[in-house]
PyMOL Python script that loads the backbone (N, CA, C, O; Angstrom):
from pymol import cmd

cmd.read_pdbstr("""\
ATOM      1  N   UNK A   1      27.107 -92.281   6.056  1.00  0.00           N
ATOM      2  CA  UNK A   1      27.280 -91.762   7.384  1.00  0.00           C
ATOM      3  C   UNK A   1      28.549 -92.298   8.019  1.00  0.00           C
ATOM      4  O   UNK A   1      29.178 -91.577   8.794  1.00  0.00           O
ATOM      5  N   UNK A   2      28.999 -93.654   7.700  1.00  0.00           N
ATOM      6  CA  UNK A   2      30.010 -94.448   8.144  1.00  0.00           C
ATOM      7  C   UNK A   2      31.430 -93.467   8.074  1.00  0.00           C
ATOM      8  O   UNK A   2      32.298 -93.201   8.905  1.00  0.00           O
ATOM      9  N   UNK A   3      31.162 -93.009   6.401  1.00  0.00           N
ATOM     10  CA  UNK A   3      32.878 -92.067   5.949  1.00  0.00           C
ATOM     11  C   UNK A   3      32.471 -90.898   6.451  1.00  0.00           C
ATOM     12  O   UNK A   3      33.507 -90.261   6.637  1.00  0.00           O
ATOM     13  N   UNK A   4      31.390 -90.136   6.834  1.00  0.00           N
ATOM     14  CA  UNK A   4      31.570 -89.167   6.946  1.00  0.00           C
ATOM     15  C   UNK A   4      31.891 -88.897   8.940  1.00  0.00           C
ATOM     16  O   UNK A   4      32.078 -87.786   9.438  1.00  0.00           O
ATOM     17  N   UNK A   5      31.871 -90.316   9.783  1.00  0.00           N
ATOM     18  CA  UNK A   5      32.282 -90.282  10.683  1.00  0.00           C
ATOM     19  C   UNK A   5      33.702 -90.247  10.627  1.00  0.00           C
ATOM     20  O   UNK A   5      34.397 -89.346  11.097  1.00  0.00           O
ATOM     21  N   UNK A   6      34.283 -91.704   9.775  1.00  0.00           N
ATOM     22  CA  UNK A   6      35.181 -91.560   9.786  1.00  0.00           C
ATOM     23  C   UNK A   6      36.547 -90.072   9.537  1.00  0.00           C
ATOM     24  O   UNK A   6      37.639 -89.756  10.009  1.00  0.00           O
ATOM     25  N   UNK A   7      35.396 -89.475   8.329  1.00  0.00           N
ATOM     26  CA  UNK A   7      36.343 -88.361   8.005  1.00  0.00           C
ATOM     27  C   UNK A   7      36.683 -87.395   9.452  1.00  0.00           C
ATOM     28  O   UNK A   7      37.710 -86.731   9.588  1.00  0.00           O
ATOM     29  N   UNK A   8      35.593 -87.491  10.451  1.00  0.00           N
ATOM     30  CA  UNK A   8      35.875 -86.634  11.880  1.00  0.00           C
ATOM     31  C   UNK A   8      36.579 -87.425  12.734  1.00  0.00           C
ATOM     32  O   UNK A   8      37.121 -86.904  13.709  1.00  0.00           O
ATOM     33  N   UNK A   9      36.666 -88.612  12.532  1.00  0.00           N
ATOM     34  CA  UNK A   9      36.951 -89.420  13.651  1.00  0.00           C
ATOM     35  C   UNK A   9      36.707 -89.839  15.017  1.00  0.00           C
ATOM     36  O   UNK A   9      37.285 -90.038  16.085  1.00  0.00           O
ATOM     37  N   UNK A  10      35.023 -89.892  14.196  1.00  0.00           N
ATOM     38  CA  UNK A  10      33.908 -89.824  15.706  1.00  0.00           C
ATOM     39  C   UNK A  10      33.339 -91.235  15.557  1.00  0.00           C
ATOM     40  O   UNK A  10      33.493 -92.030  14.629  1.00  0.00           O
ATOM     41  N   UNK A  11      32.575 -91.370  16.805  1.00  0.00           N
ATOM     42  CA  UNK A  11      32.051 -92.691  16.833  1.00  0.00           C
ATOM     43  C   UNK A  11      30.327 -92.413  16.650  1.00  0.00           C
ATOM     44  O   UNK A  11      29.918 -91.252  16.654  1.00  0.00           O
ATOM     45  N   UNK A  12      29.620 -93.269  16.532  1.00  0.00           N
ATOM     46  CA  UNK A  12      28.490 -93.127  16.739  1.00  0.00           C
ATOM     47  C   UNK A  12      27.428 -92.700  17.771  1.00  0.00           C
ATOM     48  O   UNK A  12      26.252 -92.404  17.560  1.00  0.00           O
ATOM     49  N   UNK A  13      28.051 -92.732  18.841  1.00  0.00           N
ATOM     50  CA  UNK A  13      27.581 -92.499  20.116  1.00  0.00           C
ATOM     51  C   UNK A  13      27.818 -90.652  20.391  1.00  0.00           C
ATOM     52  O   UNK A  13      27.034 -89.907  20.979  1.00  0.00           O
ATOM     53  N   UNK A  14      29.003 -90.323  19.821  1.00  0.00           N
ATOM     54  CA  UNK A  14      29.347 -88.799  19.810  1.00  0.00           C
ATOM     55  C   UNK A  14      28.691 -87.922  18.806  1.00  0.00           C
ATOM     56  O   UNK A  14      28.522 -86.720  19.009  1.00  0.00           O
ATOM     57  N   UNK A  15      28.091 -88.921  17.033  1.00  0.00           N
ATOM     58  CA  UNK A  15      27.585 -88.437  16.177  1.00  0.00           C
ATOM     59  C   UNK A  15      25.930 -87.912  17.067  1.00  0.00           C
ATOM     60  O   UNK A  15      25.362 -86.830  17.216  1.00  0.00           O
ATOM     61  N   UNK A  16      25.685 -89.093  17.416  1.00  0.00           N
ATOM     62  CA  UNK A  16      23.884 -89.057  18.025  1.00  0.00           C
ATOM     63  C   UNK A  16      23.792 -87.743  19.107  1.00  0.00           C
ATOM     64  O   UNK A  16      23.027 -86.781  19.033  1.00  0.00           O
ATOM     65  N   UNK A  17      24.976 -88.069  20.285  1.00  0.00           N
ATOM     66  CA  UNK A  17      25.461 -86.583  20.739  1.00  0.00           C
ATOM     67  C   UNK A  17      25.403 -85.346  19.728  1.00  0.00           C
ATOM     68  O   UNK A  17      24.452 -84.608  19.985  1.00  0.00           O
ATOM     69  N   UNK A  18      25.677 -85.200  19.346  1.00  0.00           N
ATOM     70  CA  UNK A  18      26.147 -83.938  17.832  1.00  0.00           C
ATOM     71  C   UNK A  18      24.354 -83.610  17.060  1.00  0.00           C
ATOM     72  O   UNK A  18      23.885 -82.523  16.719  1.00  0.00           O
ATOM     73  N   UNK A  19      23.988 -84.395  17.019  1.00  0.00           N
ATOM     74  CA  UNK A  19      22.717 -84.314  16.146  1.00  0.00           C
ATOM     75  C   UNK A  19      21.745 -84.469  17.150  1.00  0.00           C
ATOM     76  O   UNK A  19      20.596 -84.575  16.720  1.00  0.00           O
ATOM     77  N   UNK A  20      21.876 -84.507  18.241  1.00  0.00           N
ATOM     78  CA  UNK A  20      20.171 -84.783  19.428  1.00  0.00           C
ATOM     79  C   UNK A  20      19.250 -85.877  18.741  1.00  0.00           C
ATOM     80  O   UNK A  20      18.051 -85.908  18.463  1.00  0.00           O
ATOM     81  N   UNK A  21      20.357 -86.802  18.575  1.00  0.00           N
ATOM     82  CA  UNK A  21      19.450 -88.044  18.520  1.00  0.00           C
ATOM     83  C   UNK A  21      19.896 -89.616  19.397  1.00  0.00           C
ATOM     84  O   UNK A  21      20.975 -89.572  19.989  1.00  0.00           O
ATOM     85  N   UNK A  22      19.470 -90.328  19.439  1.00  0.00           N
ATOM     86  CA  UNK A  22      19.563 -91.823  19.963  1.00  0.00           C
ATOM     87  C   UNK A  22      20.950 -92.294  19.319  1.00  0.00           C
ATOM     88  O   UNK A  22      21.390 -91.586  18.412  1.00  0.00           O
ATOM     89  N   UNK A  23      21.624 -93.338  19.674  1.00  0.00           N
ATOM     90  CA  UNK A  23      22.684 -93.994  19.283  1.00  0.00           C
ATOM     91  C   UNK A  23      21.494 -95.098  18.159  1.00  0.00           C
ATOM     92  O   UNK A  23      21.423 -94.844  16.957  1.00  0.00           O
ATOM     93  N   UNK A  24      21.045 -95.729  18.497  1.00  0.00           N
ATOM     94  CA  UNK A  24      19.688 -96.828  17.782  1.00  0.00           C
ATOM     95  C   UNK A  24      19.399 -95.815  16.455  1.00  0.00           C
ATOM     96  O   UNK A  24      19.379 -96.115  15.261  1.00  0.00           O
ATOM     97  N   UNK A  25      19.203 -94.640  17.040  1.00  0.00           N
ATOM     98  CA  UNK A  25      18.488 -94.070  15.670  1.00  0.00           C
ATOM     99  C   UNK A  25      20.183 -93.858  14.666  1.00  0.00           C
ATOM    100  O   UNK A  25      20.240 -93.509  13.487  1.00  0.00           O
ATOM    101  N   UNK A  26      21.090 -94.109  15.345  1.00  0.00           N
ATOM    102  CA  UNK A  26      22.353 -93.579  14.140  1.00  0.00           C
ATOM    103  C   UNK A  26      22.422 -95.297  13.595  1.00  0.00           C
ATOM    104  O   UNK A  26      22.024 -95.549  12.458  1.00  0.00           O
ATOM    105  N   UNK A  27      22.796 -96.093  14.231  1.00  0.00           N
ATOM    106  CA  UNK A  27      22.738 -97.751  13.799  1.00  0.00           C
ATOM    107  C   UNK A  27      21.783 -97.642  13.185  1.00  0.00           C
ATOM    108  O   UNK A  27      22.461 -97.610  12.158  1.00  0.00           O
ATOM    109  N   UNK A  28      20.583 -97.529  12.739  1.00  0.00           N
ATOM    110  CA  UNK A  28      19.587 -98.060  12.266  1.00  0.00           C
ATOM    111  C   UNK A  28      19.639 -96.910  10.793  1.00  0.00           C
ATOM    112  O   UNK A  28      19.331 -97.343   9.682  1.00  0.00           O
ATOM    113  N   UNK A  29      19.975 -95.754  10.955  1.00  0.00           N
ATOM    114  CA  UNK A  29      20.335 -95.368   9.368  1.00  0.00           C
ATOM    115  C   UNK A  29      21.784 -95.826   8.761  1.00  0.00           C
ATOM    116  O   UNK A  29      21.876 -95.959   7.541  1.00  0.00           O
ATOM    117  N   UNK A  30      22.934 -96.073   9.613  1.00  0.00           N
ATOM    118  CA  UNK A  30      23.592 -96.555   8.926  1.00  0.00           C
ATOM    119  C   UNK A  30      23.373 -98.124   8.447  1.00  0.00           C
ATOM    120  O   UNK A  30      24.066 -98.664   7.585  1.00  0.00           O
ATOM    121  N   UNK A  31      22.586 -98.583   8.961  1.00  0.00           N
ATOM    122  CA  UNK A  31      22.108-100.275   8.377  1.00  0.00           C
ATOM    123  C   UNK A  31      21.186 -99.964   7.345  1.00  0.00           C
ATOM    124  O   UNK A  31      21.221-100.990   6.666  1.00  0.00           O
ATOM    125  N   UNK A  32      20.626 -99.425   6.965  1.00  0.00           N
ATOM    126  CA  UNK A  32      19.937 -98.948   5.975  1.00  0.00           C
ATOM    127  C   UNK A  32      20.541 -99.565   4.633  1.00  0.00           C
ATOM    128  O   UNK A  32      21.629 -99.013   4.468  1.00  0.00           O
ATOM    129  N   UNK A  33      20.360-100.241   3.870  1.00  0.00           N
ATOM    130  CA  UNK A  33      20.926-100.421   2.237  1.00  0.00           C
ATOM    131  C   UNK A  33      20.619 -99.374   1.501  1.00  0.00           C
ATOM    132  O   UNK A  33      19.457 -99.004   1.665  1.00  0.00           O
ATOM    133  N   UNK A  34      21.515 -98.486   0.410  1.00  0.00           N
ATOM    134  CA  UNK A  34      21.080 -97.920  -0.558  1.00  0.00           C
ATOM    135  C   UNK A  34      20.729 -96.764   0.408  1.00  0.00           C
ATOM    136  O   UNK A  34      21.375 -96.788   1.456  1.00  0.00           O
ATOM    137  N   UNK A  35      19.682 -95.580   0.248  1.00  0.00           N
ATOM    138  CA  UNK A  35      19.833 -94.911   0.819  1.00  0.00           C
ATOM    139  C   UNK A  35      18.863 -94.643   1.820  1.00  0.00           C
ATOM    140  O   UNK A  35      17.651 -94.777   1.656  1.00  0.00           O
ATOM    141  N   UNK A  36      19.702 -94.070   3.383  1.00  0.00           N
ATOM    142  CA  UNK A  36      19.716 -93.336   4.467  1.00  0.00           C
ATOM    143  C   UNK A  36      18.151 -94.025   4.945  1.00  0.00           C
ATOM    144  O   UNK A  36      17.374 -93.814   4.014  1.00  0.00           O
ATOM    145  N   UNK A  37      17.688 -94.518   5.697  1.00  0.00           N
ATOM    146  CA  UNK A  37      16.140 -94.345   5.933  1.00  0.00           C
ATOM    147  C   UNK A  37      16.200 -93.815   7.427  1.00  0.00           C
ATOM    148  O   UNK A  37      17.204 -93.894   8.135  1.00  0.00           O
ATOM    149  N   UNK A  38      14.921 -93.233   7.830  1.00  0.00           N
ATOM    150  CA  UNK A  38      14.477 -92.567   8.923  1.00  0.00           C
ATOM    151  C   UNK A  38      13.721 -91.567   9.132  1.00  0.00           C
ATOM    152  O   UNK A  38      13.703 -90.901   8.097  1.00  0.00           O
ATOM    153  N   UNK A  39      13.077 -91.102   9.932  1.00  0.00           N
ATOM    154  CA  UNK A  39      12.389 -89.972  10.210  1.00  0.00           C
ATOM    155  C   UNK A  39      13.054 -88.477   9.821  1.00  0.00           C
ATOM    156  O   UNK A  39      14.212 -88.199  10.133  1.00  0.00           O
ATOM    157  N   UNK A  40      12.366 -87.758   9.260  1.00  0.00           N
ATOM    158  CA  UNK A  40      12.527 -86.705   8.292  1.00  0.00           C
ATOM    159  C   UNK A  40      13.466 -85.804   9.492  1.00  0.00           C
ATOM    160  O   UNK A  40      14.563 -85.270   9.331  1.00  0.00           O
ATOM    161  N   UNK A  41      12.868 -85.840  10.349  1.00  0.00           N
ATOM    162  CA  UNK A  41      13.510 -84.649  11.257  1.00  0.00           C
ATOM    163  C   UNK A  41      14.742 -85.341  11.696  1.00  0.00           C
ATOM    164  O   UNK A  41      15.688 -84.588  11.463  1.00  0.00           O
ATOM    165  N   UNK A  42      15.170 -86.527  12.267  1.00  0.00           N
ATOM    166  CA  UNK A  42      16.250 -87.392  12.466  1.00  0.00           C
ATOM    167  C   UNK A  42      17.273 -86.791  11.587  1.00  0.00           C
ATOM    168  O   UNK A  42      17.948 -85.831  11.957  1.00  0.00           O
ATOM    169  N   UNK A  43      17.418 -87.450  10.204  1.00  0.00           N
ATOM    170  CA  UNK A  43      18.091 -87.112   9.201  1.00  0.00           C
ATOM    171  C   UNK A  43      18.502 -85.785   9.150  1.00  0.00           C
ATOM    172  O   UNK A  43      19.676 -85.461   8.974  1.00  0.00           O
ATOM    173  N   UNK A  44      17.354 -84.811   9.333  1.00  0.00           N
ATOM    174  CA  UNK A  44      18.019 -83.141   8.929  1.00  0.00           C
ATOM    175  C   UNK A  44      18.701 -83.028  10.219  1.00  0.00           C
ATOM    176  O   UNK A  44      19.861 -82.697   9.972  1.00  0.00           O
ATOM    177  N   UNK A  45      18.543 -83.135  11.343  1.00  0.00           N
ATOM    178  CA  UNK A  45      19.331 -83.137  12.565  1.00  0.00           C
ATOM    179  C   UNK A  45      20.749 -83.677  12.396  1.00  0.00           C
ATOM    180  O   UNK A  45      21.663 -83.004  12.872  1.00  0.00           O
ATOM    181  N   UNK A  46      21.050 -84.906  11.722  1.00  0.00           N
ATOM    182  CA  UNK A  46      21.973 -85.997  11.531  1.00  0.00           C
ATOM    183  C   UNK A  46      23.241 -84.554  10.616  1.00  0.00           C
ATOM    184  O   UNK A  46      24.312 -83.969  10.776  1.00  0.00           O
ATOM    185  N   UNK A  47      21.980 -84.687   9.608  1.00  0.00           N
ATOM    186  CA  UNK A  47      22.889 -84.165   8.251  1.00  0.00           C
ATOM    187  C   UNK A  47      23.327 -82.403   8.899  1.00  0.00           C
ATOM    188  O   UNK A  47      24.225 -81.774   8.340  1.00  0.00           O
ATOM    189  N   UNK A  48      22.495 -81.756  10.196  1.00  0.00           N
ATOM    190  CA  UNK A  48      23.204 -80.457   9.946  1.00  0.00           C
ATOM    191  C   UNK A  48      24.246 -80.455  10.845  1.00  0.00           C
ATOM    192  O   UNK A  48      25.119 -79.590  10.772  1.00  0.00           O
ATOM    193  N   UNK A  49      24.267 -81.556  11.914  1.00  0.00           N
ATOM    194  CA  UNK A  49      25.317 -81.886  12.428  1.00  0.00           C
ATOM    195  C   UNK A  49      26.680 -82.518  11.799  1.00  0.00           C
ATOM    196  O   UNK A  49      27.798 -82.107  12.108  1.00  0.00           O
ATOM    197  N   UNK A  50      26.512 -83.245  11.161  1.00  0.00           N
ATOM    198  CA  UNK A  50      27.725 -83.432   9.901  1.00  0.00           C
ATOM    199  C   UNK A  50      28.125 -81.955   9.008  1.00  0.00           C
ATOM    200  O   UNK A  50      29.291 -81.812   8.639  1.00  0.00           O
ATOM    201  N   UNK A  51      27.530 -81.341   8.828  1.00  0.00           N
ATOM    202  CA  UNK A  51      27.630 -80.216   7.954  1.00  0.00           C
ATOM    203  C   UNK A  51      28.191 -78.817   8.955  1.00  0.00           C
ATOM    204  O   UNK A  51      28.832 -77.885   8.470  1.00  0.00           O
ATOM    205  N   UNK A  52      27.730 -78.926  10.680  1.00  0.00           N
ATOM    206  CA  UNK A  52      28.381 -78.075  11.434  1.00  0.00           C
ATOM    207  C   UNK A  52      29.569 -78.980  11.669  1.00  0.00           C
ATOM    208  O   UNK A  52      30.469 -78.178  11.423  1.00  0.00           O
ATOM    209  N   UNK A  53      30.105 -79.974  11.942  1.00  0.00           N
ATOM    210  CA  UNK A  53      31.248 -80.255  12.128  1.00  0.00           C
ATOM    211  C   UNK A  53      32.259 -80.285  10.915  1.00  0.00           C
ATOM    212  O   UNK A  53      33.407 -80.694  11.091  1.00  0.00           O
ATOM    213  N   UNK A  54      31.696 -79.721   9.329  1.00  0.00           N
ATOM    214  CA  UNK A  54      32.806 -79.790   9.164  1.00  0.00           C
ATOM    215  C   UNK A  54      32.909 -80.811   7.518  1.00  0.00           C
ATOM    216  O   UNK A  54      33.799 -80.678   6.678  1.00  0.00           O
ATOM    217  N   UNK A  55      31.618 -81.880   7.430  1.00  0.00           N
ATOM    218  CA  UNK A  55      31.729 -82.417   6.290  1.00  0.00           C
ATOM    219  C   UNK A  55      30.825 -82.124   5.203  1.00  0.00           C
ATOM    220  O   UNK A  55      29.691 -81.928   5.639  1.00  0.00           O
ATOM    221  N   UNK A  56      30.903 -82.027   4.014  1.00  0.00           N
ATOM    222  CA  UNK A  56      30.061 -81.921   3.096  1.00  0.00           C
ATOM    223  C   UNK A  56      29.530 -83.149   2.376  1.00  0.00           C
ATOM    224  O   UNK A  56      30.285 -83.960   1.840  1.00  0.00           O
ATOM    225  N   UNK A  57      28.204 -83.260   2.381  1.00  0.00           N
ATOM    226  CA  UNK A  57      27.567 -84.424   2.124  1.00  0.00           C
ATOM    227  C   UNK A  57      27.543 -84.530   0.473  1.00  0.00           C
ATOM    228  O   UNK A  57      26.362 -84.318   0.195  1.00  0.00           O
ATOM    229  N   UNK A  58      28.202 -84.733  -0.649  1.00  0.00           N
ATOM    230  CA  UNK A  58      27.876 -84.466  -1.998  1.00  0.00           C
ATOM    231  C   UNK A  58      26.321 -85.335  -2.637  1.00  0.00           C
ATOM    232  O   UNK A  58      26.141 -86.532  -2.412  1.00  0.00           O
ATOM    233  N   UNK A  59      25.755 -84.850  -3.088  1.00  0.00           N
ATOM    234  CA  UNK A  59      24.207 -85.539  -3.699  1.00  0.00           C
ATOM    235  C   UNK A  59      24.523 -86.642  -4.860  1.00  0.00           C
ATOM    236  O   UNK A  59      25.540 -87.317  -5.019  1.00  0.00           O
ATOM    237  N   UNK A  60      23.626 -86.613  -5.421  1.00  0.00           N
ATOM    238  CA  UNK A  60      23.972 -87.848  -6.543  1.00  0.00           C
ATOM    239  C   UNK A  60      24.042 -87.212  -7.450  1.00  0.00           C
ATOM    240  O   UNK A  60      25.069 -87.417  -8.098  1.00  0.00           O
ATOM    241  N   UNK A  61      23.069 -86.119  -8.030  1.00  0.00           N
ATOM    242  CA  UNK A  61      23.414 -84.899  -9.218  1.00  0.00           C
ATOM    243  C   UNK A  61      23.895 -83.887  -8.576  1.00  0.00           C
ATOM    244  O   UNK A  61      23.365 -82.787  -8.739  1.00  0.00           O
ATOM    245  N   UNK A  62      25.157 -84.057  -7.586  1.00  0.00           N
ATOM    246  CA  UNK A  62      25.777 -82.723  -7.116  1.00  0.00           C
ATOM    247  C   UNK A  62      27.194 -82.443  -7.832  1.00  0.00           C
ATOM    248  O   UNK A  62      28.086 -83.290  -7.864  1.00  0.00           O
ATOM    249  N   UNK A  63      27.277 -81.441  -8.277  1.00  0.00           N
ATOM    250  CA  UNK A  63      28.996 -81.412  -8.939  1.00  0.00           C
ATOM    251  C   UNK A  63      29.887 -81.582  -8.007  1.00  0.00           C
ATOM    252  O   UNK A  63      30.010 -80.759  -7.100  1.00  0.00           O
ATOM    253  N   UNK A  64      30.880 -83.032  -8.127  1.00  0.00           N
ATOM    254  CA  UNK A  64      32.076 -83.355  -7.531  1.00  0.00           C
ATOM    255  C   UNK A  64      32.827 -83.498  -8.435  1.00  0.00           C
ATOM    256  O   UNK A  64      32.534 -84.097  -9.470  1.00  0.00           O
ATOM    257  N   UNK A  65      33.991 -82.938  -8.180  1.00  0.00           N
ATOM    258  CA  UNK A  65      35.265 -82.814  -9.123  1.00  0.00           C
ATOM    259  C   UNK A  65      35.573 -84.322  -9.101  1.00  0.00           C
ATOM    260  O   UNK A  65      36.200 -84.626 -10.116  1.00  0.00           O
ATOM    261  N   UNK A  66      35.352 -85.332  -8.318  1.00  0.00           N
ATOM    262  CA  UNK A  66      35.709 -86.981  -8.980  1.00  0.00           C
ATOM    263  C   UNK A  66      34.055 -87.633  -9.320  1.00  0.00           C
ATOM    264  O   UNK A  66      33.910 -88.824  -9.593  1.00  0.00           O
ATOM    265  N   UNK A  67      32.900 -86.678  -9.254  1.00  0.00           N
ATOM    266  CA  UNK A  67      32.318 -87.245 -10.239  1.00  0.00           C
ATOM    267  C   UNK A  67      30.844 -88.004  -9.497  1.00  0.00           C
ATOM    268  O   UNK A  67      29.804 -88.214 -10.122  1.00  0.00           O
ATOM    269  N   UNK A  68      31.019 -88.259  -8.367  1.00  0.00           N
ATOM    270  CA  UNK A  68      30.303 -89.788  -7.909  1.00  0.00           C
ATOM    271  C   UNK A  68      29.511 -89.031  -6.700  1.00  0.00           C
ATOM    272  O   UNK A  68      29.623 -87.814  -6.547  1.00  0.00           O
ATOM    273  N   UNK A  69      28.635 -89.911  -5.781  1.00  0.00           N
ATOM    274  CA  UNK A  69      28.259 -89.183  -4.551  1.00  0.00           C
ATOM    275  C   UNK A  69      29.044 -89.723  -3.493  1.00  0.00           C
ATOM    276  O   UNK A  69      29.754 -90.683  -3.793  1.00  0.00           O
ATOM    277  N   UNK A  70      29.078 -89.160  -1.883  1.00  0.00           N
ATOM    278  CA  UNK A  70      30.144 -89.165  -1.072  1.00  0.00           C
ATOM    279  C   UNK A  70      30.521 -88.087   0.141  1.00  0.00           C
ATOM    280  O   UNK A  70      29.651 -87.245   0.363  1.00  0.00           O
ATOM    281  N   UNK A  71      31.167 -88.056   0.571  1.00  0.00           N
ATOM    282  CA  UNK A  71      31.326 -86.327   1.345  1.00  0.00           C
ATOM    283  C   UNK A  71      32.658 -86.654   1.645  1.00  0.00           C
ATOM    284  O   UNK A  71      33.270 -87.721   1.599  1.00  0.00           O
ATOM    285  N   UNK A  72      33.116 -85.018   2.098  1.00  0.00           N
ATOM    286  CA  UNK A  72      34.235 -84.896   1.957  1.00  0.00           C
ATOM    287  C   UNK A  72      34.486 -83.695   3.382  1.00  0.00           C
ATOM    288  O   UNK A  72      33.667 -83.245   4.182  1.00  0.00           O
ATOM    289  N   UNK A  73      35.768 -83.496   3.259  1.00  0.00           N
ATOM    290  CA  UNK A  73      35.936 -82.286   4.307  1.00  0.00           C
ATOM    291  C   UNK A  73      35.484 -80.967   3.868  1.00  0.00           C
ATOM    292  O   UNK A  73      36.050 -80.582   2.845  1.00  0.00           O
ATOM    293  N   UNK A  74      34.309 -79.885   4.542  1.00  0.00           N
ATOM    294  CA  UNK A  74      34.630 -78.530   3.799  1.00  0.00           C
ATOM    295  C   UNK A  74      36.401 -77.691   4.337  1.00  0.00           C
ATOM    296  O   UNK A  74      37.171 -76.934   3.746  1.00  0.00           O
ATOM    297  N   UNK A  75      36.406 -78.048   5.098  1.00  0.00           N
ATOM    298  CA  UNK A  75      37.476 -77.392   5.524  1.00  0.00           C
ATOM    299  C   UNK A  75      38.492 -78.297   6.938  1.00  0.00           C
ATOM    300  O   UNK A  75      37.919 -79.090   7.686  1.00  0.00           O
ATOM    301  N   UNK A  76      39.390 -78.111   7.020  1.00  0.00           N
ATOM    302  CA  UNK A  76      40.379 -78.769   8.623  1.00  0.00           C
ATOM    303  C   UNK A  76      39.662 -78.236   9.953  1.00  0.00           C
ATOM    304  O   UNK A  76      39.713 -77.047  10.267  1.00  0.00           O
ATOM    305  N   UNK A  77      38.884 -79.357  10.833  1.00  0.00           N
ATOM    306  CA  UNK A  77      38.454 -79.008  11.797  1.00  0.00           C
ATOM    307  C   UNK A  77      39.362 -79.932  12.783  1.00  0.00           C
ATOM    308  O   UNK A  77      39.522 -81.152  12.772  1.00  0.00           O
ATOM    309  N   UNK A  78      40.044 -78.666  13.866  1.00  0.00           N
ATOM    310  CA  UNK A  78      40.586 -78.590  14.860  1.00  0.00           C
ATOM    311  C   UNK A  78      39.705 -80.069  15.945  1.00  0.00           C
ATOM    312  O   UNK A  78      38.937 -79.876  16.888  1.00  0.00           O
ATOM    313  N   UNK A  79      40.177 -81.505  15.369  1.00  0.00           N
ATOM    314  CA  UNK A  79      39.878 -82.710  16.264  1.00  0.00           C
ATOM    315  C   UNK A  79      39.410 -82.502  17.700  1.00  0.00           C
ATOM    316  O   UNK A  79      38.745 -83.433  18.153  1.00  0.00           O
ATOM    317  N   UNK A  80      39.618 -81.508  18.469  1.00  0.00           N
ATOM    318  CA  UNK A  80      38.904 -81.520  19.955  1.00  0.00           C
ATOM    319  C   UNK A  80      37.330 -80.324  19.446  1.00  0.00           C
ATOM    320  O   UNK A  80      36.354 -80.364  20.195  1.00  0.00           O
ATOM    321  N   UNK A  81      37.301 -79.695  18.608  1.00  0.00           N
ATOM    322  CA  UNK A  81      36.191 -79.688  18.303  1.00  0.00           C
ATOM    323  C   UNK A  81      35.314 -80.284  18.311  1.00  0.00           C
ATOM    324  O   UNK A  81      34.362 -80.000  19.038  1.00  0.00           O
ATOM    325  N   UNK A  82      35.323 -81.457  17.402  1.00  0.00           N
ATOM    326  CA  UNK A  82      34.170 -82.380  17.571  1.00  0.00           C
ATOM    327  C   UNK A  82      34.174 -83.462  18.362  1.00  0.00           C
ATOM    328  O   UNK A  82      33.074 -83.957  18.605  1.00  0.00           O
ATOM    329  N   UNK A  83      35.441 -84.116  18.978  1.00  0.00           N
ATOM    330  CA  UNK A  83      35.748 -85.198  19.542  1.00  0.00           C
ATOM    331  C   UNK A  83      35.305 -85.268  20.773  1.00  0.00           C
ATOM    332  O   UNK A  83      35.620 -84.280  21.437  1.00  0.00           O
ATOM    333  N   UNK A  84      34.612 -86.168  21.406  1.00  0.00           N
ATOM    334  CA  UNK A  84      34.405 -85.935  22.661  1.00  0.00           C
ATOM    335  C   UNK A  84      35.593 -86.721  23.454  1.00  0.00           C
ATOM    336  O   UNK A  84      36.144 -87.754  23.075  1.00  0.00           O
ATOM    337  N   UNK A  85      35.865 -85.961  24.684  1.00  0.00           N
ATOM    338  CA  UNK A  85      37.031 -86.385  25.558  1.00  0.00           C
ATOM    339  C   UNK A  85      36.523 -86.915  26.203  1.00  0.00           C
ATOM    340  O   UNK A  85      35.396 -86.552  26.538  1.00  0.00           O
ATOM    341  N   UNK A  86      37.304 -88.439  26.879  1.00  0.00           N
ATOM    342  CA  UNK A  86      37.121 -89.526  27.760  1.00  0.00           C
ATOM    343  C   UNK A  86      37.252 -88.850  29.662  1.00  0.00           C
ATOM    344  O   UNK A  86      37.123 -89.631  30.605  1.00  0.00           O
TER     345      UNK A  86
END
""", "prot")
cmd.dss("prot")
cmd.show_as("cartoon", "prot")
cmd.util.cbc("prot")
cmd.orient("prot")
């Protein structure tokens, strides 16, 4: 969740914004070791908000051309899209 903020260049507080969830509930899956923990609906909220802004989450048996799991950009999203302004 960490790279796939980074890849938007959002903070956590704008991700929880983005997904209709708590800031606590984004800290507490990214503290997670190994993988993601949380409430089922949390997560799909989390993950379709990453996936409307823009990143693709790759699986562990998902075909990535380097091989590994990770996410990446699907495409160049226009930064005031997702960014929230001060």
């Amino acid at each position: 969740m960490r790279a796939a903020r980074a890849l938007l260049g959002i903070d956590q507080r704008t991700l929880a914004k983005l997904a209709g969830v708590s800031v606590p509930t984004i800290q507490r899956m990214e503290a997670s070791g190994g993988n993601v923990r949380g409430i089922v609906e949390s997560l799909t909220r989390v993950v379709d908000a990453l996936n409307r802004a823009g990143v693709e989450l790759i699986g562990e048996h998902t075909r990535s051309e380097s091989g590994g799991r990770g996410v990446r950009l699907k495409q160049a999203t226009p930064p005031n899209s997702v960014r929230d302004e001060p």
